[in-house]
KOLNUMAR-559981 format. One line per field, with one value per residue (C-alpha): residue number from 1; x, y, z. Coordinates in nm, 3 decimals. Example, Ala and Ser with C-alpha at 12.3 -4.5 7.8 and 13.67 -1.06 7.14 Angstrom:
2
pos <- c(1  2)
X <- c(1.230  1.367)
Y <- c(-0.450  -0.106)
Z <- c(0.780  0.714)
END
This chain:
448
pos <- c(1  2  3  4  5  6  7  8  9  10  11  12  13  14  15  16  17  18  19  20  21  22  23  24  25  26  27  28  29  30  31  32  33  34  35  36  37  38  39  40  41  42  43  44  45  46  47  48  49  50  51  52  53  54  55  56  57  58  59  60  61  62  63  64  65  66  67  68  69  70  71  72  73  74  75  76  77  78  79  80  81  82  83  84  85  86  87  88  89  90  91  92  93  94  95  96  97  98  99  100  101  102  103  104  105  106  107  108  109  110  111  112  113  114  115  116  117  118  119  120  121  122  123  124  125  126  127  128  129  130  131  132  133  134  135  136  137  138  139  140  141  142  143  144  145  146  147  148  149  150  151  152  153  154  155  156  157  158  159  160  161  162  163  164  165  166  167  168  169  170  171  172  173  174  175  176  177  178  179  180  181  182  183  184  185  186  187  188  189  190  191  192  193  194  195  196  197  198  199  200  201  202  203  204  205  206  207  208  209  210  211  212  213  214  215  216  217  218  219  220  221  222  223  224  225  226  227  228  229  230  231  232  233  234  235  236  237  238  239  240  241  242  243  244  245  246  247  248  249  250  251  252  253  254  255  256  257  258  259  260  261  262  263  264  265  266  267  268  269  270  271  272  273  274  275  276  277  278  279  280  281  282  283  284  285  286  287  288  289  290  291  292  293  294  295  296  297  298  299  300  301  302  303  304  305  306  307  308  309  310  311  312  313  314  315  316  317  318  319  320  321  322  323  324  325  326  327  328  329  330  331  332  333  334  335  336  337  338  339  340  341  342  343  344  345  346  347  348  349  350  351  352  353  354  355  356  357  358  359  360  361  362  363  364  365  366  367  368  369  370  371  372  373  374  375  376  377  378  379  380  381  382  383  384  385  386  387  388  389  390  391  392  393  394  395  396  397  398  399  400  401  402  403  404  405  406  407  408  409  410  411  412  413  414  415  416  417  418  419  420  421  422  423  424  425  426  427  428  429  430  431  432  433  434  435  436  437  438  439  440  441  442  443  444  445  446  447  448)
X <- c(3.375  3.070  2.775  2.489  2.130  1.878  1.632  1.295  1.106  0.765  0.829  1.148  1.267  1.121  0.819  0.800  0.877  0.625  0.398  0.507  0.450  0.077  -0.015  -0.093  0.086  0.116  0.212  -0.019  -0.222  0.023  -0.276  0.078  -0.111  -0.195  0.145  0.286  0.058  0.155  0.523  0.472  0.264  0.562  0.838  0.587  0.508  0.957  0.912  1.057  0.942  0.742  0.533  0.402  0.427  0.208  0.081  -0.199  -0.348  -0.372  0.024  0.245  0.567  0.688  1.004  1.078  1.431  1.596  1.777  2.174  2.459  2.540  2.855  2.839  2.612  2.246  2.228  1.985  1.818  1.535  1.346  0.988  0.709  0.501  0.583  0.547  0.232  0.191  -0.028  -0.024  0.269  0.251  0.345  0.416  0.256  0.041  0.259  0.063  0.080  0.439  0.426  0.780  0.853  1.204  1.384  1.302  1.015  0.773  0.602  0.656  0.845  1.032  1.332  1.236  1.192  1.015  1.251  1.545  1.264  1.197  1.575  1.608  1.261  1.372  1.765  1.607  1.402  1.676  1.836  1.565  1.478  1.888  1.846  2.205  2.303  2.454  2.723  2.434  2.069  1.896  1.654  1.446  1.257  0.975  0.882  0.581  0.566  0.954  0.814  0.631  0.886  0.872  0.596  0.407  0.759  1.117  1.060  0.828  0.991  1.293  1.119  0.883  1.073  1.374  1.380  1.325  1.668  1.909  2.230  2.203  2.545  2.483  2.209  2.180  1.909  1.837  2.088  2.383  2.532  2.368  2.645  2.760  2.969  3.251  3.448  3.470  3.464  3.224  3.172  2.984  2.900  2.823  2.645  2.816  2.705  2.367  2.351  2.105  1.742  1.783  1.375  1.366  1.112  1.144  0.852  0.903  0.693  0.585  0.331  -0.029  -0.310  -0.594  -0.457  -0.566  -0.344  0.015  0.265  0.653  0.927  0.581  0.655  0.649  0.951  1.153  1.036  1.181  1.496  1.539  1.450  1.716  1.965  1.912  1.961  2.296  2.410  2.750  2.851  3.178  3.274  3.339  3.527  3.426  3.545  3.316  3.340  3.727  3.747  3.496  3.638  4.002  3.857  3.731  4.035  4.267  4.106  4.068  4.361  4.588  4.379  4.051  4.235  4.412  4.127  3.864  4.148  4.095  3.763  3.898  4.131  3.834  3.995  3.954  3.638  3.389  3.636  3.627  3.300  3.198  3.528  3.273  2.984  2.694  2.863  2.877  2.520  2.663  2.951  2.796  2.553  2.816  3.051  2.799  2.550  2.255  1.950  1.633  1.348  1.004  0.694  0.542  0.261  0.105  -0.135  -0.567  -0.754  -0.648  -0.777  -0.564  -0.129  -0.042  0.168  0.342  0.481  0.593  0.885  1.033  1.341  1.445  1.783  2.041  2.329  2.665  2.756  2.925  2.752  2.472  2.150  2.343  2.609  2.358  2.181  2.549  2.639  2.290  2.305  2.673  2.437  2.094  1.911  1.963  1.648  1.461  1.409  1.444  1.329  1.426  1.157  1.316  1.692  1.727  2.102  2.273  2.616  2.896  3.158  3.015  3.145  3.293  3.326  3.138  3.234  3.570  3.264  3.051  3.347  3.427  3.103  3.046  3.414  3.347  3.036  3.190  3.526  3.502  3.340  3.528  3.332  3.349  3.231  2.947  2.792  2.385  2.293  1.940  1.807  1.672  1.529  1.888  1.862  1.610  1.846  2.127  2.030  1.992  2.406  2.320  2.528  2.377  2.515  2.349  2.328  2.083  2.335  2.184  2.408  2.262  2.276  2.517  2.259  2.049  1.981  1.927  1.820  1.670  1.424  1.316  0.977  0.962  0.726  0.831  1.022  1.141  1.419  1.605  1.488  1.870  1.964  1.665  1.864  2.225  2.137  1.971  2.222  2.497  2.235  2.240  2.622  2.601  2.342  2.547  2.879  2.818  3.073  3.172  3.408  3.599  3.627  3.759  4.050  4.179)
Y <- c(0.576  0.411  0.564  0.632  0.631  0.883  0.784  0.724  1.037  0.829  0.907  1.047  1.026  1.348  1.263  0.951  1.122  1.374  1.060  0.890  1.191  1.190  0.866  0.941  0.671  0.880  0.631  0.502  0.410  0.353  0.256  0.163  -0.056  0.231  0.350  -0.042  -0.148  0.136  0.084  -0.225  -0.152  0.052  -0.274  -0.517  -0.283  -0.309  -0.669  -0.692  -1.010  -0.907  -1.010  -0.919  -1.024  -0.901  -0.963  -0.704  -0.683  -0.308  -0.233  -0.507  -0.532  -0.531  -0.750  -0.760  -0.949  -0.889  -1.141  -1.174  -1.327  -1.594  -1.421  -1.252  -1.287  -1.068  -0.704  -0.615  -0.258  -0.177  0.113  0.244  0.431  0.512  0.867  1.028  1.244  1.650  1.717  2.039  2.174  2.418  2.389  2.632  2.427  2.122  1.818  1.551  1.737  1.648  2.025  2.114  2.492  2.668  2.378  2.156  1.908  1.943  1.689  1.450  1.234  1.393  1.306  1.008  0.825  0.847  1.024  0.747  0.473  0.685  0.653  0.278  0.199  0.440  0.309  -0.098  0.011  0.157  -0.165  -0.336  -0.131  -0.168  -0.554  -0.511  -0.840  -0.735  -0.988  -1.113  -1.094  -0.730  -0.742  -0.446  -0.428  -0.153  -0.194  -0.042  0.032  0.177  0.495  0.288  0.020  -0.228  -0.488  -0.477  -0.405  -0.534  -0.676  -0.918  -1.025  -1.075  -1.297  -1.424  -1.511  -1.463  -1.750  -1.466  -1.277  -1.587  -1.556  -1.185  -1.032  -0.649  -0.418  -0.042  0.157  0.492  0.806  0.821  0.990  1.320  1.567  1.783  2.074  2.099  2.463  2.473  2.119  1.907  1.522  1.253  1.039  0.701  0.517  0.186  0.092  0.247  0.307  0.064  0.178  0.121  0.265  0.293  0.352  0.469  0.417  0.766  0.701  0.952  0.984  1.090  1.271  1.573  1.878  2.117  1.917  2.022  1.730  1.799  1.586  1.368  1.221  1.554  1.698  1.385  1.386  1.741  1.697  1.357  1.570  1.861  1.597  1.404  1.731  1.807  1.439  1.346  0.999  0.932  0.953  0.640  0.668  0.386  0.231  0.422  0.754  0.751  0.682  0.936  1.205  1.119  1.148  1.495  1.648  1.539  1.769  2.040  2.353  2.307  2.415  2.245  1.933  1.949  2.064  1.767  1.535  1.604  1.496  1.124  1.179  1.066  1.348  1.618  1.521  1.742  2.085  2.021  1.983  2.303  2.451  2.377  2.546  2.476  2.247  1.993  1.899  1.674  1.515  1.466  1.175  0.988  0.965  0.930  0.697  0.930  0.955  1.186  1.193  1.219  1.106  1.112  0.942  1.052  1.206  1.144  1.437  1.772  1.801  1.459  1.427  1.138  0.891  0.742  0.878  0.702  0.903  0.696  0.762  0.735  0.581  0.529  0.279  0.310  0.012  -0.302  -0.124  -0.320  -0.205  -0.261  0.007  0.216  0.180  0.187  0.505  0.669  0.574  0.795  1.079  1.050  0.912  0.548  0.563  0.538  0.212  0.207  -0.087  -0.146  -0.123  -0.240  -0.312  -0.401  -0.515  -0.366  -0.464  -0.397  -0.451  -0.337  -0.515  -0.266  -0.484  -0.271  0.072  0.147  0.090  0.298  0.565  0.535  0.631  0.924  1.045  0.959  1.186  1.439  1.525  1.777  1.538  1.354  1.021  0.915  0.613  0.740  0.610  0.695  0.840  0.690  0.382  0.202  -0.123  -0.225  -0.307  -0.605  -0.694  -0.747  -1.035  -1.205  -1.100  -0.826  -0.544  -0.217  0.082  0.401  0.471  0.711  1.015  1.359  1.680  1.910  2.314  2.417  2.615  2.288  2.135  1.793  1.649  1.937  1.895  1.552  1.516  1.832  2.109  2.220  1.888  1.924  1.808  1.971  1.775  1.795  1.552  1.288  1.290  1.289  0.978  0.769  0.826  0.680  0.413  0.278  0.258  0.097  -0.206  -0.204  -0.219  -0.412  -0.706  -0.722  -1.031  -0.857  -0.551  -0.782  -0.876  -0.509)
Z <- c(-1.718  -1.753  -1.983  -1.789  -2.003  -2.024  -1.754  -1.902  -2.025  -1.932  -1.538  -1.444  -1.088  -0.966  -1.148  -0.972  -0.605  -0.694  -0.766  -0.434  -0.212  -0.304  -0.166  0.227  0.412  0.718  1.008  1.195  1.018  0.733  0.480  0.227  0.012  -0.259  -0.321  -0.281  -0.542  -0.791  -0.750  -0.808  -1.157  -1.242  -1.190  -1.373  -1.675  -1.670  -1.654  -1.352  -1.130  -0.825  -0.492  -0.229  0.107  0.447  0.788  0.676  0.357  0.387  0.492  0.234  0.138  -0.214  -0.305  -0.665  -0.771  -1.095  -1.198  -1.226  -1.362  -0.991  -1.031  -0.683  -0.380  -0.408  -0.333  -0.109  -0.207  0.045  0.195  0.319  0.209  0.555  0.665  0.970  1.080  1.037  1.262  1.416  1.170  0.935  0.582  0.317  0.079  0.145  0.264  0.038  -0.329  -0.437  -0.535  -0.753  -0.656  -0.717  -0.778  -0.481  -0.470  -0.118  0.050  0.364  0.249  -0.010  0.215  0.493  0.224  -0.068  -0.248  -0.207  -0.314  -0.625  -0.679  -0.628  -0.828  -1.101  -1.113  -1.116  -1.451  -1.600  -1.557  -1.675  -2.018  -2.069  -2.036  -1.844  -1.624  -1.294  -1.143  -0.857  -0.845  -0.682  -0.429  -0.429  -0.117  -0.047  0.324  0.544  0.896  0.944  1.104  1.376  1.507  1.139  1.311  0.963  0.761  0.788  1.176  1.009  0.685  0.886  1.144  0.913  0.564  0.622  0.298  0.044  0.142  0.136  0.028  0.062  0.274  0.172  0.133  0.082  0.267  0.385  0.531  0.408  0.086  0.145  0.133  0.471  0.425  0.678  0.641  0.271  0.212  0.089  0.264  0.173  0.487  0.380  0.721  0.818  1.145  1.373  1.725  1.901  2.106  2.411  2.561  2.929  3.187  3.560  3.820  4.026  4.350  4.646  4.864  4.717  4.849  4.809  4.564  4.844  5.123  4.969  4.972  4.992  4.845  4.649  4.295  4.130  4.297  4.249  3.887  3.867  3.999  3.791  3.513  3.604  3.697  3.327  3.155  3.329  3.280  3.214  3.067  2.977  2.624  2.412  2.116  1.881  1.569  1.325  1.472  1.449  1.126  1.057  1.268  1.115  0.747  0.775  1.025  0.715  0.478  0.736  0.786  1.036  1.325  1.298  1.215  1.579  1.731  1.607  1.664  2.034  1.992  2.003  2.358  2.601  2.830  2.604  2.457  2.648  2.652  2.238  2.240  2.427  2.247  1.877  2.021  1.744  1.534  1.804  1.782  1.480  1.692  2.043  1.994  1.819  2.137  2.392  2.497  2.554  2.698  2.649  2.878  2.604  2.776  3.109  3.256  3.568  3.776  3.641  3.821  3.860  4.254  4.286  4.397  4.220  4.402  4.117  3.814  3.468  3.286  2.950  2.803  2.439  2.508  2.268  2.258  2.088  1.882  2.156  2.442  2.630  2.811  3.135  3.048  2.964  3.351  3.521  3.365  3.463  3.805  3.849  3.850  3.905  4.218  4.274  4.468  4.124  3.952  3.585  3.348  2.971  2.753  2.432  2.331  1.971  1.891  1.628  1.447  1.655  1.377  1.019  0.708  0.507  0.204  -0.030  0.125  -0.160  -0.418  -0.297  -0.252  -0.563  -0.755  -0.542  -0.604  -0.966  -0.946  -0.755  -0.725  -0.527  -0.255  -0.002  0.141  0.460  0.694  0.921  1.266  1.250  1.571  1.476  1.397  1.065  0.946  0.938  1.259  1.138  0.878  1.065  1.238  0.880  0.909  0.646  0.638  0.529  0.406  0.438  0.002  -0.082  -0.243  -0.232  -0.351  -0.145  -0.138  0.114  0.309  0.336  0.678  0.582  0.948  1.073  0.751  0.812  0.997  0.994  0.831  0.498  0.434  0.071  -0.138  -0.469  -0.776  -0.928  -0.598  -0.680  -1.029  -0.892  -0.659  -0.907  -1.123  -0.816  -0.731  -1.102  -1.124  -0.818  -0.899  -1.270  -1.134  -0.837  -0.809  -0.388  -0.464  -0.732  -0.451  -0.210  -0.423  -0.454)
END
C-alpha cells in the first residue's frame, strides 16, 4: 500500500477550492485570466514548469508538465475553470464566497469544476514537494471556455497546438468517480466513452398575417403539435458497448430480483416496459439507451399584433457513441411530421470504441480507497472537452473521485442553485488523483 503524504498545510485542497470558487469566471464572459494566473503562481512557487497559451489574453490556458522518468507515454490531466451563470437563482449563501458551512464547501463551481482542478493542482504539488518521478511526464492542463462550446479552451489547443500534447494516449478529466448508491450498494462510475451533440434546427412555416385576422393550421399550431409529438417520441433503444458493461456491473451486485429486472434493460424488446417498470430511477438509465432529443429554444414571431409565418425550434440532440447525425433524422421522422425540415447545427464526433487501457488502474485505487465501493465503466449522457481530445486519439477517463453522502444528488446539484460539495470528498479525490499520477505506469497495466 502506498504511503500517501500529508498534503501541504500552506493551502490544502479545500482551501484551494475555496480559493478557486472566488474568482468569477462565470461563462460568458469567462474573464479566466485571474484564477489562471493564480494557479499558475501556485505550480511555479512548486517549481513546476508552466505556460500559457490563448487566442485571448483575457480567457488562457495553463499547461504545466512535470517531468518523468520516458518510461511510459504522458498523462494527460486537464479540466476548466469557467462556470456557468446564476442568474435568476437563488442561493442559500452567495455562489462566489467559497463559503465552508456544515461540512460542505458552496460556490458555483464547487462541483463543475473547480473542485476536481483543486484536486489535480493540489495532487501535482504533492508530487512536486515529494520530488517523486512518475514512469511518463504529466500534463496538467487548466482550460477556459468548456461551459460555452471550448472556442477559447480545449477546441483551440486541439486545433491550434496540438504539438504541446504529443505522445499523449490518456488523459483524465471531469465526471466520473463520484459515487452513486444503487439499493445498498455503493458504485463508482468511472466515464469511458461520451455521447456526441448532435444540435438541430427545424424551419416550421405557415401562413402569416394581422393578430386580429385568426389563422388556422399557421406555424403556431404545427409548432404545437411538433412539440406534443417530440414529447411522446419513441426511438428505438440501442444497447451499446459501454452501457452493457455498466448495466451488467451493477445487476451482479444486486439481489436476485433487481439483477433480472435491470438485465432486461439490455433485451431491446423489453427495454421500455423496464424502464416504466423503474419509475424514478430511470431518469439515470434512459439517456444512456436512447438517442434523444429535447426541444430548448424557439425563435419566432417580432410583434405581438403580428402571426408569424415562420418559426425556428432547436433541438439539443444527443448521439449515442457509432450513431451518426443521419440516424438521428431517420429515427425522428418515424414520428413526427415529415412535412418539417430539420438541419444539423453541430455534430461533434466522439469515440465510438474507448481504450480502456488504464480503466483496471483506476479500479484499483478506488477499490483500494474504498472497499466497500464497486467501480464501474460509465457512458456520459453529456458532453466534455474530451470530445476535443479525442481527435488527438486521446482517450479520457472520467477521474475526478468524490465519496459522496448517500442523500447527495450529484447531477441534480450541478448548475444549479446551492451547488456545493463535502470538503472530506475534495480530500478523498486528491488523495485517488495522487496515487494515480504516482503509480501511473499504462504499459506495465497492459501486461497484466
Amino acid at each position: 500500500m502506498i504511503d500517501t503524504p500529508a498534503i501541504s498545510d500552506a493551502l490544502p485542497p479545500s482551501e484551494l477550492l475555496q480559493q478557486l470558487i472566488r474568482f468569477d469566471t462565470t461563462n460568458p464572459p469567462g474573464n479566466e485570466k485571474p484564477c489562471i494566473d493564480f494557479i499558475a503562481g501556485l505550480l511555479d512557487r512548486a517549481k513546476v514548469s508552466t505556460q500559457t497559451i490563448f487566442l485571448d489574453p483575457q480567457r488562457p490556458n495553463l499547461i504545466a508538465r512535470y517531468p518523468g522518468e520516458a518510461k511510459a507515454p504522458p498523462l494527460l490531466m486537464y479540466g476548466h475553470v469557467d462556470v456557468v451563470p446564476t442568474k435568476d437563482q437563488v442561493w442559500r449563501y452567495p455562489p462566489f464566497e467559497g463559503r465552508l458551512v456544515d461540512g460542505y464547501i458552496w460556490g458555483r463551481g464547487a462541483l463543475d469544476m473547480k473542485g476536481a482542478v483543486a484536486m489535480m493542482v493540489s495532487a501535482l504539488i504533492r508530487m512536486a514537494s515529494a520530488n517523486i518521478k512518475p514512469a511518463g511526464d504529466i500534463i496538467l492542463t487548466v482550460l477556459s471556455d468548456e461551459e460555452a462550446g471550448g472556442t477559447y479552451g480545449a477546441k483551440y489547443l486541439v486545433d491550434q497546438h496540438p504539438e504541446e500534447f504529443t505522445g499523449v494516449k490518456y488523459a483524465i478529466g471531469e465526471f466520473g468517480a463520484a459515487s452513486m448508491y444503487i439499493g445498498q450498494k455503493i458504485f463508482y462510475p468511472i466515464q469511458v466513452a461520451e455521447k456526441q451533440a448532435c444540435w438541430m434546427q427545424a424551419c416550421i412555416q405557415g401562413p402569416g398575417g394581422h393578430g386580429a385576422m385568426p389563422i388556422k393550421a399557421g406555424a403556431m399550431a404545427k409548432l404545437g403539435r411538433l412539440l406534443k409529438q417530440l414529447d411522446a417520441i419513441a426511438m428505438p433503444p440501442h444497447i451499446t458497448r459501454v452501457t452493457r458493461e455498466m448495466i451488467l456491473a451493477i445487476a451482479a451486485e444486486l439481489p436476485l430480483h433487481q439483477k433480472i429486472l435491470l438485465r432486461q434493460l439490455l433485451n431491446p424488446l423489453l427495454t421500455g416496459g423496464t424502464l416504466k417498470m423503474l419509475g424514478e430511477k430511470s431518469r439515470q438509465f434512459r439517456p444512456l439507451l436512447y438517442n434523444t432529443a429535447s426541444p430548448t429554444v424557439v425563435h419566432g414571431g417580432s410583434e405581438i399584433n403580428i402571426i408569424p409565418s415562420e418559426i425556428r425550434l432547436q433541438l439539443d440532440g444527443r448521439l449515442l457513441p457509432g450513431y451518426s447525425p443521419a440516424d438521428m433524422l431517420q429515427e425522428l421522422r418515424q414520428t413526427i411530421d415529415p412535412n418539417i425540415p430539420f438541419e444539423i447545427l453541430q455534430h461533434v464526433p466522439a469515440i465510438s470504441e474507448p481504450d480502456m487501457t488504464l480503466f483496471p488502474q483506476l479500479k484499483e485505487i478506488l477499490k483500494t480507497m474504498d472497499p466497500d465501493g464497486r467501480p464501474i465503466p460509465m457512458l456520459l449522457p453529456a458532453v466534455t472537452d474530451a470530445r476535443y481530445f479525442a481527435r488527438l486519439g486521446i482517450q479520457t477517463y472520467g477521474f475526478t473521485p468524490m465519496k459522496l453522502p448517500p442523500d447527495f444528488s450529484f447531477f441534480e446539484t450541478i448548475h444549479a442553485a446551492d451547488e456545493r460539495i463535502p470538503s472530506e470528498a475534495v480530500e478523498f479525490g486528491t488523495n485517488a488523483i495522487y496515487r494515480l499520477i504516482q503509480e501511473y505506469n499504462p504499459l506495465r497495466m497492459a501486461d497484466l
